[in-house]
KETOR-289172 format. One line per 3 residues: number of its first residue (from 1); their letters; for each residue x, y, z of N, C-alpha, C. Coordinates in steps of 0.2 Angstrom, whole numbers. Layout:
<guzas>
NUM = a = X:Y:Z:X:Y:Z:X:Y:Z; ...
</guzas>
This chain:
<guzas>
1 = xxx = -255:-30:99:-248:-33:97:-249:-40:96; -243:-44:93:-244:-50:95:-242:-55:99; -244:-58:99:-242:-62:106:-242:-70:104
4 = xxx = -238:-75:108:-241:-82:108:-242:-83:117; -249:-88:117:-252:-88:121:-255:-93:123; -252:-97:130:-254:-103:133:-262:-102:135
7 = xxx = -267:-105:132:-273:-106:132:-277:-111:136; -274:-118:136:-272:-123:141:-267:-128:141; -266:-129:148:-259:-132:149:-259:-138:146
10 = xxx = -252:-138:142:-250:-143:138:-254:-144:130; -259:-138:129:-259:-138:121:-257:-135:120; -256:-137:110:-253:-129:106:-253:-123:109
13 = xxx = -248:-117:110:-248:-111:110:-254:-107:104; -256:-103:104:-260:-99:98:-257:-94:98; -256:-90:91:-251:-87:90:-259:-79:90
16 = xxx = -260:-75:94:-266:-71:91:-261:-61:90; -264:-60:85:-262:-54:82:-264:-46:84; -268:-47:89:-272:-41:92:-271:-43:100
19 = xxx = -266:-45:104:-266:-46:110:-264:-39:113; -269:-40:119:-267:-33:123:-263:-30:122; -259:-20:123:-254:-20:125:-252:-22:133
22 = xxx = -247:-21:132:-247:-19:141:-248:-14:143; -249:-13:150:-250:-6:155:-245:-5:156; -242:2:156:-234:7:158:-238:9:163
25 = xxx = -235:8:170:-237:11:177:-232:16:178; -235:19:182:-227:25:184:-220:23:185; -219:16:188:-212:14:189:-209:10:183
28 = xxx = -214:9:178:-214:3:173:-212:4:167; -208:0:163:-206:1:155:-209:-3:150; -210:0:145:-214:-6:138:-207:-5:136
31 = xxx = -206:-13:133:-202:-14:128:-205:-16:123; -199:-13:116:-203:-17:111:-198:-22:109; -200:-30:109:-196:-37:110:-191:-39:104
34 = xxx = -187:-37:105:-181:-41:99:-179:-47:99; -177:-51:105:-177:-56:105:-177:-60:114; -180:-67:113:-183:-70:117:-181:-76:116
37 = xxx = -177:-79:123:-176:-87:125:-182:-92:126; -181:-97:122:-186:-101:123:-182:-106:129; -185:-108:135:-184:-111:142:-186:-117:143
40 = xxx = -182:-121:147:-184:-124:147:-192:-124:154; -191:-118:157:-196:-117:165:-200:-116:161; -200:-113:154:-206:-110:150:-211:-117:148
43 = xxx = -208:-121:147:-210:-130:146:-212:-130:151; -210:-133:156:-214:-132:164:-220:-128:165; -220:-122:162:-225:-118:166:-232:-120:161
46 = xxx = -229:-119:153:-233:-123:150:-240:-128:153; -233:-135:155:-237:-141:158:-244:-139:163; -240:-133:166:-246:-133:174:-240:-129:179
49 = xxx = -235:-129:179:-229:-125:184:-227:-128:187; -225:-125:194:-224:-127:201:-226:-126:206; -232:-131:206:-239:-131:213:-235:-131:216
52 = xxx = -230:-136:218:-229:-135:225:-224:-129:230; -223:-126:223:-221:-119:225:-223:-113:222; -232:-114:221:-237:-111:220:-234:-106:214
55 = xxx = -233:-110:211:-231:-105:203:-235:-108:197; -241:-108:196:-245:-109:190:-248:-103:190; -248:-103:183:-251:-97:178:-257:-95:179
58 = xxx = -260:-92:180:-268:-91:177:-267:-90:170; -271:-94:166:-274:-93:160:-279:-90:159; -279:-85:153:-271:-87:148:-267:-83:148
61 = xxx = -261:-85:148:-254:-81:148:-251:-81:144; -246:-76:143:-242:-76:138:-234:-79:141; -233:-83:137:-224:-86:141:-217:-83:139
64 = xxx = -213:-82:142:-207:-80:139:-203:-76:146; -196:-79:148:-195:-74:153:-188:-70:152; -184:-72:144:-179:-73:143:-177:-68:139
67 = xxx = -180:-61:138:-179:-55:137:-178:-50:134; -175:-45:131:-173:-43:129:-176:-37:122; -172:-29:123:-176:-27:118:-175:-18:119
70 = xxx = -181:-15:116:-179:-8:115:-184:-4:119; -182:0:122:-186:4:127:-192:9:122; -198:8:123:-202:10:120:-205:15:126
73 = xxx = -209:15:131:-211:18:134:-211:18:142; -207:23:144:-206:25:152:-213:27:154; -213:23:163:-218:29:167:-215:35:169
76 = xxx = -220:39:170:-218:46:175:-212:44:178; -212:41:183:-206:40:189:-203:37:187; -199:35:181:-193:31:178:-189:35:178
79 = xxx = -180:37:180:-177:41:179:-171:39:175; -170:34:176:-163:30:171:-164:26:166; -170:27:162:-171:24:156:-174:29:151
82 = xxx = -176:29:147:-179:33:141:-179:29:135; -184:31:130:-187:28:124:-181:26:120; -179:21:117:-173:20:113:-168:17:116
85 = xxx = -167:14:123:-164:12:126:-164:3:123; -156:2:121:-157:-6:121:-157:-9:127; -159:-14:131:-158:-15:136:-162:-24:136
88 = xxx = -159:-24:144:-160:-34:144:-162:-34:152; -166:-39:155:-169:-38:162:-166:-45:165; -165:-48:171:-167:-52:175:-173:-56:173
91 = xxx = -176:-62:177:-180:-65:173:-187:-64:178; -183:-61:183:-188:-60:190:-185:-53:191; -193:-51:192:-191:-42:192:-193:-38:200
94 = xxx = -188:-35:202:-190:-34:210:-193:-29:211; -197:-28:218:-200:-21:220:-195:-17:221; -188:-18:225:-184:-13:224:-185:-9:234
97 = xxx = -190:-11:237:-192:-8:242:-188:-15:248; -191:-19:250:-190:-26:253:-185:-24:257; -182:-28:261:-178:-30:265:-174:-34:261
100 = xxx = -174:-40:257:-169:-43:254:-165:-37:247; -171:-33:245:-170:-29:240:-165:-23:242; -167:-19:248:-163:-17:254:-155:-19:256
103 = xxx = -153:-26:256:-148:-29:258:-145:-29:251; -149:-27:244:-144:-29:238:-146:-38:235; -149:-38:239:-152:-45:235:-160:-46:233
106 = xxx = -161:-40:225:-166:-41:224:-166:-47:220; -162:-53:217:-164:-59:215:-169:-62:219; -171:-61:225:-174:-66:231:-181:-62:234
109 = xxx = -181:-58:231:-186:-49:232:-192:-54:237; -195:-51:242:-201:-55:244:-207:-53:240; -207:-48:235:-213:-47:233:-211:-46:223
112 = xxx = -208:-52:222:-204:-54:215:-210:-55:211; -209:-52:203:-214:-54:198:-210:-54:194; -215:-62:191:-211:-67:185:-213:-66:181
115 = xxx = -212:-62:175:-216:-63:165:-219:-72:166; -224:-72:163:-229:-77:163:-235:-77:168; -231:-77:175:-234:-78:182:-239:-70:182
118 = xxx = -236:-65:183:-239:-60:185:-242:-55:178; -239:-54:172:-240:-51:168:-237:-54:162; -238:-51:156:-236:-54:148:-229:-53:149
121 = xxx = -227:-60:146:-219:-63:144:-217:-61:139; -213:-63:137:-207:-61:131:-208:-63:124; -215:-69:124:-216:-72:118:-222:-65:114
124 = xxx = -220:-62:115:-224:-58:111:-220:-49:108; -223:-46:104:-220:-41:101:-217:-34:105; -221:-37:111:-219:-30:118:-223:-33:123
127 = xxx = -217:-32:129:-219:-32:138:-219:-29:141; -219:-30:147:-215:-24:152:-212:-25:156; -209:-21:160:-204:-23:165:-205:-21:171
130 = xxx = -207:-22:176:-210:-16:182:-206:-15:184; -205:-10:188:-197:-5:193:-194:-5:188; -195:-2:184:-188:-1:178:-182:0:179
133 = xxx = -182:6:185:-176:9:186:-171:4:193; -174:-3:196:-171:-8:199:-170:-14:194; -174:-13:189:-175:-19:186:-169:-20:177
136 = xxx = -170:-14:174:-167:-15:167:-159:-14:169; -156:-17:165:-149:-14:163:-148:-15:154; -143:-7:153:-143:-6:148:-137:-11:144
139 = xxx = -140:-12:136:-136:-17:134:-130:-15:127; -125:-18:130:-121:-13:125:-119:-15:120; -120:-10:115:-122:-11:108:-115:-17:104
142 = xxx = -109:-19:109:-106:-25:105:-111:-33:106; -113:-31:110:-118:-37:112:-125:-39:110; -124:-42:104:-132:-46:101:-138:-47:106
145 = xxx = -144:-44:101:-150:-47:106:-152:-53:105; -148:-58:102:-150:-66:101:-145:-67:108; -139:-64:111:-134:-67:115:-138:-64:120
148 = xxx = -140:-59:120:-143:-55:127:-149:-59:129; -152:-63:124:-159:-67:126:-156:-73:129; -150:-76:130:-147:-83:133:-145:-82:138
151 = xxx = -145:-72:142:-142:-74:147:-148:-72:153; -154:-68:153:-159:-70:156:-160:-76:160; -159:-83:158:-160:-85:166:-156:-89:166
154 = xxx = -152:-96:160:-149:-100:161:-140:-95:163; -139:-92:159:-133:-90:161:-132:-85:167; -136:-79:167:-137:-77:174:-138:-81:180
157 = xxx = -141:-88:180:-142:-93:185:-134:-94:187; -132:-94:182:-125:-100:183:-119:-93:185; -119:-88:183:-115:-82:184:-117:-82:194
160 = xxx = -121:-78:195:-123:-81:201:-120:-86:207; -121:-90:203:-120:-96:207:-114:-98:207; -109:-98:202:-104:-100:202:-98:-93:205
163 = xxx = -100:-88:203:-96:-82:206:-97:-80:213; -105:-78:215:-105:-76:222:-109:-81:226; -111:-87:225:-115:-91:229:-110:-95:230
166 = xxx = -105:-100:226:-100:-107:228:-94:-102:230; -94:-95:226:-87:-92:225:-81:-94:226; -81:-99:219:-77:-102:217:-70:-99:213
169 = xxx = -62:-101:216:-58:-98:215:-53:-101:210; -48:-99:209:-44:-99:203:-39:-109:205; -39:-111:200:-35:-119:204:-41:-122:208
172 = xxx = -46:-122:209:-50:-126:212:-54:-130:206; -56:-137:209:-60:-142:203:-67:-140:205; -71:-141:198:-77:-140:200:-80:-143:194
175 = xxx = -83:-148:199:-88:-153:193:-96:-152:193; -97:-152:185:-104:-149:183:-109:-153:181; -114:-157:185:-117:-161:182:-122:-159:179
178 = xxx = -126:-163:172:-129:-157:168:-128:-153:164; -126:-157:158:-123:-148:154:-130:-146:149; -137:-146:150:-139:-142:147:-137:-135:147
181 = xxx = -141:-130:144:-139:-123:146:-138:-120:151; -142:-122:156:-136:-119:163:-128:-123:166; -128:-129:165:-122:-130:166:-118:-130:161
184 = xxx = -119:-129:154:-114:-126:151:-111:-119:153; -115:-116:153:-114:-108:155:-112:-109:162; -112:-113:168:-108:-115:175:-102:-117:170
187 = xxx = -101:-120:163:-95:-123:163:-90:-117:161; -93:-112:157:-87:-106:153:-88:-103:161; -91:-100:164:-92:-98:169:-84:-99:173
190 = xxx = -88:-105:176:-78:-107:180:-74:-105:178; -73:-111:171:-68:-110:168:-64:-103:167; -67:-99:164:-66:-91:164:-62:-88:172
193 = xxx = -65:-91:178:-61:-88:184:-57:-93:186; -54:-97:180:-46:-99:182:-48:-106:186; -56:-110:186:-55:-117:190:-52:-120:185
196 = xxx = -53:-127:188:-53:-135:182:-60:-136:183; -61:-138:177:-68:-138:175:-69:-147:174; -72:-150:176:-74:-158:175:-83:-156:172
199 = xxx = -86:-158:167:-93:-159:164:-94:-165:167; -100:-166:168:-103:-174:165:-111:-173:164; -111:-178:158:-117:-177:154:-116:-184:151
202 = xxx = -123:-188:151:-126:-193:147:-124:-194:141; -123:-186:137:-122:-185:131:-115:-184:126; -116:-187:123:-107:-188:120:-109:-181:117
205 = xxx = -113:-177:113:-114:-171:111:-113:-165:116; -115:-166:122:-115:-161:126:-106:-161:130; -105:-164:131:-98:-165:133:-94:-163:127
208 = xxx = -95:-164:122:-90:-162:118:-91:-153:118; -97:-151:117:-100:-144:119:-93:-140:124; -98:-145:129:-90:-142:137:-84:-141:135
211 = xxx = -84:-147:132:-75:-146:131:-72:-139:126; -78:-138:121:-76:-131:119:-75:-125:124; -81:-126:129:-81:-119:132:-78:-121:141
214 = xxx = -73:-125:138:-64:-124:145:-68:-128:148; -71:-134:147:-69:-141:153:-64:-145:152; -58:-147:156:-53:-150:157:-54:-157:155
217 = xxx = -60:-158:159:-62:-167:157:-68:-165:158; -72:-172:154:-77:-176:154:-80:-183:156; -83:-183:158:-87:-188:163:-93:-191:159
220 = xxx = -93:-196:155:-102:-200:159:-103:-200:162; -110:-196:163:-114:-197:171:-116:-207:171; -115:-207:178:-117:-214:181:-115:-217:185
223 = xxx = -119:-223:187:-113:-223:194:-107:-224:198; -103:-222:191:-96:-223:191:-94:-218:193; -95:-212:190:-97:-204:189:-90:-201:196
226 = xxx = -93:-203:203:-92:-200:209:-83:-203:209; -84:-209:209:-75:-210:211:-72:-209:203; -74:-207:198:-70:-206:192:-67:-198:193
229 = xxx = -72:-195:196:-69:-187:198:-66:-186:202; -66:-192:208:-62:-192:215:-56:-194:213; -56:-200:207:-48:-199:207:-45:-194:202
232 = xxx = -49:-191:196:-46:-185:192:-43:-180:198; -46:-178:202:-43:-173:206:-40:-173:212; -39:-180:215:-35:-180:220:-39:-182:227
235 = xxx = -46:-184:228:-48:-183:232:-53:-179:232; -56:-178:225:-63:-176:226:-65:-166:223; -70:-165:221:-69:-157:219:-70:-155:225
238 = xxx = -67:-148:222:-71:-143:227:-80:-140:229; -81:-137:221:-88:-138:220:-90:-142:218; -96:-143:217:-99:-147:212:-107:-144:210
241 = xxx = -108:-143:204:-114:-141:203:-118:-143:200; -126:-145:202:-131:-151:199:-134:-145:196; -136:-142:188:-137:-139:184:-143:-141:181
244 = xxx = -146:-146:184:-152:-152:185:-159:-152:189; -155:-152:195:-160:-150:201:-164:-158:203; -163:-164:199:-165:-170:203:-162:-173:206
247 = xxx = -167:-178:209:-160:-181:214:-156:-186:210; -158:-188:206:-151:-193:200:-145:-185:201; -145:-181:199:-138:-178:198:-138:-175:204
250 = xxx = -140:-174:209:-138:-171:216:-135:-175:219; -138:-181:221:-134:-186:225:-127:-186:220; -125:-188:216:-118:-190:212:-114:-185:213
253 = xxx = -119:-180:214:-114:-172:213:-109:-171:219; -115:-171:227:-113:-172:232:-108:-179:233; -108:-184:233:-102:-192:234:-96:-188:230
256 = xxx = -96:-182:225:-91:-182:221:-87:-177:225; -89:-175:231:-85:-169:232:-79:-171:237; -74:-167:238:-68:-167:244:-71:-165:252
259 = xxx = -68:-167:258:-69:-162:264:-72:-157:263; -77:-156:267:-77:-147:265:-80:-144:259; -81:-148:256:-82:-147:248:-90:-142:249
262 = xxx = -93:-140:243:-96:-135:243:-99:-137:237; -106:-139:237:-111:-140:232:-117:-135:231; -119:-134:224:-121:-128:222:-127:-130:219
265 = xxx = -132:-129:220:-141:-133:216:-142:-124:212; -143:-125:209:-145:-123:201:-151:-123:199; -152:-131:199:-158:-133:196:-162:-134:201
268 = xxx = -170:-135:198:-176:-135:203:-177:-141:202; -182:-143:204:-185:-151:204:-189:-152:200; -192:-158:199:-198:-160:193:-204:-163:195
271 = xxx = -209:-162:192:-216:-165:194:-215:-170:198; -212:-174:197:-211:-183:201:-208:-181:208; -203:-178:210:-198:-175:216:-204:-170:221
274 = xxx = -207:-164:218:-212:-159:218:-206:-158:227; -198:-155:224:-197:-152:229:-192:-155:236; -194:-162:235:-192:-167:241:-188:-172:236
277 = xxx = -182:-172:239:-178:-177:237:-172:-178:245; -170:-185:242:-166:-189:247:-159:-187:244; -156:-185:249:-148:-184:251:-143:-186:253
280 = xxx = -136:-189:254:-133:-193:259:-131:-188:266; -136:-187:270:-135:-183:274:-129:-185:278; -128:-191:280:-121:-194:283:-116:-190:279
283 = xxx = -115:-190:274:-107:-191:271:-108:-183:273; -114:-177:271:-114:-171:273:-112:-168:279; -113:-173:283:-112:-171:290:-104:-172:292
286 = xxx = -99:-180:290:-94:-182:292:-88:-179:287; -92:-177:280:-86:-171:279:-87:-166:279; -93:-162:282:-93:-154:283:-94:-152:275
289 = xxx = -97:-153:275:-100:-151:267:-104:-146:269; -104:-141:260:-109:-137:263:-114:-136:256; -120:-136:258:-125:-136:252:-127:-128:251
292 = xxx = -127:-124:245:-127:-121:244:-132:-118:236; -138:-115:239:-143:-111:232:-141:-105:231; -144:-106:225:-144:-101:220:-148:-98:216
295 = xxx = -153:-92:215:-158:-92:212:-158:-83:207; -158:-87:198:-157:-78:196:-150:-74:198; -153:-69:197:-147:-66:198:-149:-56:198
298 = xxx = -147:-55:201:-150:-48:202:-146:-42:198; -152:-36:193:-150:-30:188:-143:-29:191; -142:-28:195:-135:-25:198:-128:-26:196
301 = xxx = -129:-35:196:-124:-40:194:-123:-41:188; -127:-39:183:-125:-38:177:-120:-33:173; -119:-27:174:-113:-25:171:-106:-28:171
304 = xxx = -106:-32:177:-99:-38:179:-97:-41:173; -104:-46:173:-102:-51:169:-105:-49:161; -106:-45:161:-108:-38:153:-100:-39:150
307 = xxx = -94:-35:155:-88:-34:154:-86:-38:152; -87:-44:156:-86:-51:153:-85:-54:146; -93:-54:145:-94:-55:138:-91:-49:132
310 = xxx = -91:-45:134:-87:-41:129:-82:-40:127; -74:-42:131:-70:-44:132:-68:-53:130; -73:-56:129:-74:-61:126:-71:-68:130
313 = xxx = -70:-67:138:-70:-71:142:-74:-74:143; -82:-74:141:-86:-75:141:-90:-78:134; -94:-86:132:-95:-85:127:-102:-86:127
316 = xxx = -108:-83:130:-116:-86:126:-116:-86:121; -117:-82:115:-114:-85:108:-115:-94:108; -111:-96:110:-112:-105:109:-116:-108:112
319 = xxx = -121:-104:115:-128:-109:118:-132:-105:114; -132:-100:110:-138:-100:105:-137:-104:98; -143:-108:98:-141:-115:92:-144:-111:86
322 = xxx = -153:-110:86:-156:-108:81:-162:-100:83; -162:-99:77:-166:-91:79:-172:-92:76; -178:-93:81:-189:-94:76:-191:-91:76
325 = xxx = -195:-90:74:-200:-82:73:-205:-87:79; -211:-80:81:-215:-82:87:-218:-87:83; -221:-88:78:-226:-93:77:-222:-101:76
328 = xxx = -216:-99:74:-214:-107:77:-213:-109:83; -213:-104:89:-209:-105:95:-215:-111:101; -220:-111:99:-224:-116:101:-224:-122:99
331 = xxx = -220:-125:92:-217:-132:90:-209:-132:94; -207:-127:96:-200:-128:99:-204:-129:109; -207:-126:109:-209:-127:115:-211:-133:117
334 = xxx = -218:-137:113:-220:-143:116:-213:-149:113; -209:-147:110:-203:-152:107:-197:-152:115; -199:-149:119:-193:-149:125:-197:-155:131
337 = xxx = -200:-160:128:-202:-165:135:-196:-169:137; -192:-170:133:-184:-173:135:-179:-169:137; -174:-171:137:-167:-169:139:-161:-168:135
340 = xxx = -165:-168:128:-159:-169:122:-157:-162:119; -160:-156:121:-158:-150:117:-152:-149:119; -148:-146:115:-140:-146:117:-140:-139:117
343 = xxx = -140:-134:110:-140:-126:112:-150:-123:110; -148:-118:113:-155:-115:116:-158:-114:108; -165:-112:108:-168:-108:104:-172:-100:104
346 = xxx = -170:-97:99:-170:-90:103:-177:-86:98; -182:-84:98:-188:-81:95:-183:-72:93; -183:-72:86:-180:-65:85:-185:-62:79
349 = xx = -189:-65:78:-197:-62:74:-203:-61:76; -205:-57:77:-213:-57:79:-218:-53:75
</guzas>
C-alpha cells in the first residue's frame, strides 16, 4: 500500500509505495482510506511527541489520526461491521474490556491505542482499527468523507467537551479562547445548544470565521481580553474554553469567568510548558470555580452529534479549507510550526 512515513523526527515525510498492509486480528478492521485530517498533534508527533506524557513514536511510523473510509476487511469476531461499510472512528481506539470502558467512557480506556503511536495512521491508503465493533461507527451516506475526516479529533474534542464535560446550557455565555479548529468547532458547538458564544482570537481572520459559525462577539485576545468579556456579559461567562492548552490562553480564560463559572481545557500543552503551567488558584478558590477536562470523545457519542450535522445544526464543512493528495501532505505538515492556519487540510488522494 501506500503510505507517508515519518522516518526522522522533524524531516520530510517520504511518501513509499509498497508499505506494509496492516494485520486484521480477530477484533480488528482494515479500512481502505478516503479521506484524512491533517492535525495539528500530527505536527507534534512529527517533532518528537509528548515525552512528558510518554507519547513518541517509534520510528518509523506512519502519521494520521483523523480518519475515515471503507470497510475492507473484518476479523472473525467482528459482528457489526462488514466489507463495504462507510464508516469513521474516534482518534483513540478502545479495548472495550476496562473499567472506564465498562462505565461508557471508552474515550479515557486504560489500555487506549493511538494511529501513529501503536499502529499505521491515516496517511496512507489503508489502516486499521482495533475493536472494530467498540471502535467504528457507521457514516451516513449525506455526510462527505472530507467532512467526516474534520471530525476525528478537533471537532469530536470540542462535542465532548462542550456538551457532556462543561454541559453547557441554552442562555448561558461561553467564551472560546482559540479559534483554531477545535475552538471553532467549540464555537458552532455552543452556539448550536442555544449559548452566547464570545470568540477570541489574535486573528482578524479567525474571528471573522466565528462569527459565521454563531459567535455573538469577538474579542482580541490580550490583556484586555478578561474585563472586555466581563462587561459583555454582565459579570463574567459561564464557561470558558482554552482550545489552546497553554498557559497564555488558560489563565485569561479563567479571570474571564463569573462565580462558579466552569472552565473547560481542550487543549494540551507545548514543548516549553511540557504539562506544568501556572493558574490563579486564588481567584479559583474565592469564586468556586471549577476546572474542567476533556479528552476525545468516545464511538458511542457519535450518532448524537452525526444527527446533528445532518440536520445541518452543525457545520464541519467550514473548517475544511483544502483537499491534497498524500504526497503533498508532508509540505502541509512541516507548514504548521505556527498558529496561522485558519481551516484544516484534509488528504482525499492516495
Amino acid at each position: 500500500m501506500r503510505a507517508a512515513v515519518i522516518e526522522q523526527f522533524g524531516e520530510p515525510v517520504k511518501v513509499h509505495d509498497d508499505w506494509s498492509d496492516p494485520e486484521c486480528g480477530p477484533r480488528d478492521a482494515v479500512l481502505a482510506v478516503e479521506a484524512c485530517g491533517i492535525c495539528r498533534s500530527d505536527h507534534t508527533l512529527w517533532t518528537g511527541g509528548f515525552p512528558w506524557m510518554g507519547l513518541v513514536p517509534e520510528l518509523p511510523a506512519v502519521p494520521g489520526h483523523e480518519y475515515c473510509g471503507v470497510v475492507e476487511e473484518v476479523g472473525s469476531a467482528v459482528t457489526r461491521f462488514k466489507k463495504g461499510d462507510r464508516v469513521v472512528t474516534p482518534f483513540g481506539h478502545a479495548c472495550g474490556e476496562c473499567e472506564m470502558c465498562a462505565s461508557g467512557y471508552q474515550n479515557i480506556c486504560a489500555n487506549i491505542q493511538i494511529p501513529t503511536m501503536h499502529y499505521t495512521g491515516g496517511y496512507a491508503s489503508h489502516t486499521k482499527v482495533a475493536n472494530a465493533d467498540v471502535n467504528l461507527v457507521a457514516l451516513p451516506e449525506a455526510i462527505s468523507y472530507a467532512s467526516a475526516a474534520s471530525l476525528g479529533c478537533r471537532f469530536i474534542t470540542s462535542y465532548h467537551g462542550v456538551v457532556d464535560q462543561a454541559a453547557v446550557q441554552p442562555g448561558e455565555w461561553v467564551a472560546v479562547f482559540a479559534c483554531g479548529g477545535v475552538g471553532l468547532a467549540a464555537v458552532n458547538i455552543a452556539n448550536a445548544l442555544g449559548a452566547n458564544v464570545i470568540a477570541v482570537s489574535r486573528s482578524d481572520e479567525k474571528l471573522r470565521l466565528a462569527k459565521d459559525l454563531g459567535a455573538a462577539h469577538t474579542v482580541t485576545a490580550g490583556p484586555d481580553a478578561p474585563e472586555e468579556i466581563r462587561e459583555l456579559t454582565a459579570g463574567g461567562a459561564h464557561v470558558t474554553v482554552d482550545a489552546l492548552g497553554s498557559e497564555a490562553t488558560a489563565v485569561p480564560a479563567i479571570l474571564s469567568l463569573r462565580p462558579r463559572g466552569r472552565h473547560l481545557r481542550l487543549g494540551g500543552s507545548n514543548q516549553s510548558e511540557q504539562g506544568m503551567i501556572r493558574l490563579p488558584v486564588d481567584v479559583i478558590l474565592f469564586q468556586e470555580l471549577s476546572l474542567v477536562g476533556s479528552f476525545g470523545m468516545q464511538a458511542a457519542r457519535f450518532p448524537e452529534m452525526l444527527g446533528k450535522i445532518e440536520s445541518g445544526a452543525l457545520s464541519p464543512d467550514a473548517l475544511v479549507g483544502t483537499t491534497v493528495s498524500l504526497d503533498e501532505a508532508g509540505d502541509v505538515l512541516s507548514s504548521m510550526g505556527g498558529y496561522d492556519t485558519v481551516a484544516m487540510s484534509v488528504i482525499t488522494e492516495f
